[in-house]
N, C-alpha and C positions, 0 to 999 in steps of 0.2 A: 682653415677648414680641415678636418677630419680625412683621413685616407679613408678610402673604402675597407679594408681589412679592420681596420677600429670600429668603425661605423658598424659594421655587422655586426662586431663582437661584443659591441654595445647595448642593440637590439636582439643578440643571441640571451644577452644575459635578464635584457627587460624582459622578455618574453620566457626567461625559465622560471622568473621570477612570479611571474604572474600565473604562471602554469601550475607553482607551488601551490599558492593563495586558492586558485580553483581547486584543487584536489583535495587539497586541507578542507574548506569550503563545501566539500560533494559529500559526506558521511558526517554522522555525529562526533562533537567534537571528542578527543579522548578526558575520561577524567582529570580530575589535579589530587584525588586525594580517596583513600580506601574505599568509600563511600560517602552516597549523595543522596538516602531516600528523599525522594517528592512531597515536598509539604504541600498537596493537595489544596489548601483550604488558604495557602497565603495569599496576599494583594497585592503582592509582589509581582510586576512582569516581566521578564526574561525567557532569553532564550530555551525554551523547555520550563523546569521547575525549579524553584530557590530549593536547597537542604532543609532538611527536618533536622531538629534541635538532636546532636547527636546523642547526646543522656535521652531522649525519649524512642531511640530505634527498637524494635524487638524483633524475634524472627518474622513474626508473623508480617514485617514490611516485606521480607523477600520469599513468601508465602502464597501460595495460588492453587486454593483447592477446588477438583470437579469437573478439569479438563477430561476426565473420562467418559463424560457423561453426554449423550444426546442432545445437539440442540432442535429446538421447533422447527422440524422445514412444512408446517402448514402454514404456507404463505403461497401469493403469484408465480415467484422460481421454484419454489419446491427445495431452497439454498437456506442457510442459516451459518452465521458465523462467531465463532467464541473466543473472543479476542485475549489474549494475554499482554497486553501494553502496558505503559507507564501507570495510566490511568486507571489499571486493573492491581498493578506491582510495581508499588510507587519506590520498592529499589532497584527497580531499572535504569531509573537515573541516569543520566550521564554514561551509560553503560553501553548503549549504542546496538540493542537486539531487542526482539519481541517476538512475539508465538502468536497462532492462533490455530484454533481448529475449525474446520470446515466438514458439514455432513449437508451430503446430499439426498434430496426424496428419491426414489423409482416413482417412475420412470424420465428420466431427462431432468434434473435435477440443477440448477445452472445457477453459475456465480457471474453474471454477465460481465461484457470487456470495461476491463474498468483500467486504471491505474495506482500505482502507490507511489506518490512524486517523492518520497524521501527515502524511499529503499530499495533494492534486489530483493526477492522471493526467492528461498528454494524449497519443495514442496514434496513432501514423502506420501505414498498415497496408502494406508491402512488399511483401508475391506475395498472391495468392489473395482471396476473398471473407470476410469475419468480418458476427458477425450481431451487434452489439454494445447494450447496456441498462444503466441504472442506475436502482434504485428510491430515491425522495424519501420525507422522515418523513412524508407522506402517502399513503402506499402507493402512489405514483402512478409507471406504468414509462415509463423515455421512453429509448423501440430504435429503430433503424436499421440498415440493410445498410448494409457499409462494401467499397467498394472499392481496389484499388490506387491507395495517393497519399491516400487520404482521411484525412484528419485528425476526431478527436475526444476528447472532453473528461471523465472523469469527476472531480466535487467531490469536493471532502478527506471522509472517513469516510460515501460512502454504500455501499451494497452495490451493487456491478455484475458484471457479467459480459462474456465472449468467447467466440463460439466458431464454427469454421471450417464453413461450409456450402457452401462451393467444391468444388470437383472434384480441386483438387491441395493438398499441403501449404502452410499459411500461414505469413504472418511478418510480425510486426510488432515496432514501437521504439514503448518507452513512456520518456516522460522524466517525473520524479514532483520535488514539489515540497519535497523535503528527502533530505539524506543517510542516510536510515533511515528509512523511508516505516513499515515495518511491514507484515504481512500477515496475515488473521484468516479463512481458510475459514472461510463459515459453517458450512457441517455439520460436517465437521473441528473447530472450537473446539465446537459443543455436544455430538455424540456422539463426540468424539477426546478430549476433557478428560483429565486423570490429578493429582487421582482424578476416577475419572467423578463427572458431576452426577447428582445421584440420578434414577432413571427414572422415580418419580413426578413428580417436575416437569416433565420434556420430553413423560411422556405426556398431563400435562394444559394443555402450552402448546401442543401440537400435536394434541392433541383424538384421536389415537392410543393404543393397547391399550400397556401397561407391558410386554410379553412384546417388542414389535415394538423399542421403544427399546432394550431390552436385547439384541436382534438386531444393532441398529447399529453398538450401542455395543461388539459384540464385531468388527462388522465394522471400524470406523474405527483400534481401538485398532493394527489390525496392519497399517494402508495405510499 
């Protein structure tokens, strides 16, 4: 049998071991090779995207014009978002970053709490005032008014939110810490679902009448 001093140092080492594996595991993985642009259109399924034939790259793969430009916030939030991903610049690739811009209507303009399960946020804010928040698996919120030029921070899969409490349209640049961050509206993912989650369960995870979820759940399915 094993002394105890072995034994530990045994399970010190299994457990750095696997501690590796998770952390390698929690970000995109690093390249292998100069470039990877995203062949979009293959059959190919893997993790992210197979390479584009490298004789066919052009600048134009690591090219993304227009982020200057307004997006539509005539919608329900008065939010609109203009994504810069893989799927916009398909030599992101394997590159482990993406953008995107965010404008908000006046007045109240909102990006509701959502999450991004594959990335951190950090988020510079351009014209206007944003009232910004992220809740911790301790139900714990931690907000701040964010002014022009102010920088901040949301961690990889909490729930947070944005939303414009200035006097004029907002705008800000989020750069997120992988080429396909993902996006999960909360209310959106539990009463948007298809098939819906049964209304028993949302009406007794939210302590709410079964009639009212099935309200939602008629209003989300068509936003």
């Amino acid at each position: 049998m094993k002394s105890f001093p072995a034994l530990a140092l045994a399970v010190l080492v299994i457990l750095s071991y696997a501690n590796s594996i998770f952390v390698l595991g929690a970000v995109d993985p690093d390249p292998l090779q100069d470039i990877c642009v995203a062949d979009l259109k293959s059959e190919v399924i893997v993790n992210g995207f197979p390479c584009k034939d490298a004789m066919m790259v052009t600048a134009d793969d690591f090219l993304l014009k227009g982020l200057d430009k307004p997006g539509d916030t005539s919608n329900m939030l008065g939010f609109v978002v203009t994504p810069a991903s893989v799927m916009q610049l398909p030599g992101l690739n394997t590159l482990g970053i993406s953008l995107v811009r965010l404008d908000f209507a006046t007045p109240l303009g909102l990006n509701p709490p959502h999450t991004h399960p594959r990335a951190t946020e950090i988020l510079v804010v351009i014209e206007a005032t944003l009232l910004v928040g992220f809740i911790t698996t301790n139900n714990t919120l931690i907000s701040t008014k964010l002014e022009k030029g102010d920088v901040f921070v949301f961690p990889k899969g909490l729930v947070h939110f944005q939303q414009n409490i200035g006097s004029v349209n907002a705008v800000a640049i989020s750069a997120l810490s992988s080429q396909n961050p993902g996006t999960q509206q909360v209310a959106q993912t539990l009463f948007g679902a298809s098939p819906p989650v049964d209304a028993y369960v949302l009406a007794k995870a939210f302590q709410i009448d079964a009639k009212l979820v099935q309200l939602l759940q008629n209003k989300f399915k068509f936003s």
